[in-house]
Steps between C-alpha positions, in 0.01 A plus 500: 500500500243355743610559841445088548694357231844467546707359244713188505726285328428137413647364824274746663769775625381857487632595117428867376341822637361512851327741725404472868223719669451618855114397658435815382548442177795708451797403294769342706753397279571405137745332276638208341572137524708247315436136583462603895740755509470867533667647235472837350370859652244463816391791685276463829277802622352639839067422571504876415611413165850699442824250431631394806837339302621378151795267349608277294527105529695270323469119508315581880749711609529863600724697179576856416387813650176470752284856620345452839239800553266688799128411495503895397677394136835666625792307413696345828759326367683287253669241476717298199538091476734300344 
């Protein structure tokens, strides 16, 4: 997907697959949308390019289990939503 097209739903709400970059042009985060909402896995990542943390949304809210990690890819901790 081109980094500049981000798609929407006919009222103009982000709607689908996204990705943010850093100025560097690193991946910052990715995931999905549902008219607005996050929904769906997202996972953010350190400028150095390891995954910083990763969970799952539902209807915009935080759901199920979440990994937070080190900017050295270790794991640091977890956490579960309901």
């Amino acid at each position: 997907m081109n980094k500049n097209m981000k798609p929407r739903n006919e009222e103009g709400r982000p709607h689908g697959y996204w990705e943010y970059y850093f100025p560097n042009g690193n991946l910052f985060s990715k995931g999905y949308y549902i008219n607005g909402k996050i929904d769906g896995q997202w996972e953010n990542y350190y400028t150095n390019g390891k995954l910083w943390y990763k969970g799952y949304y539902t209807n915009g809210q935080a759901h199920g289990l979440w990994e937070w990690y080190h900017s050295n890819g270790k794991l640091e901790f977890k956490k579960y939503y309901i």
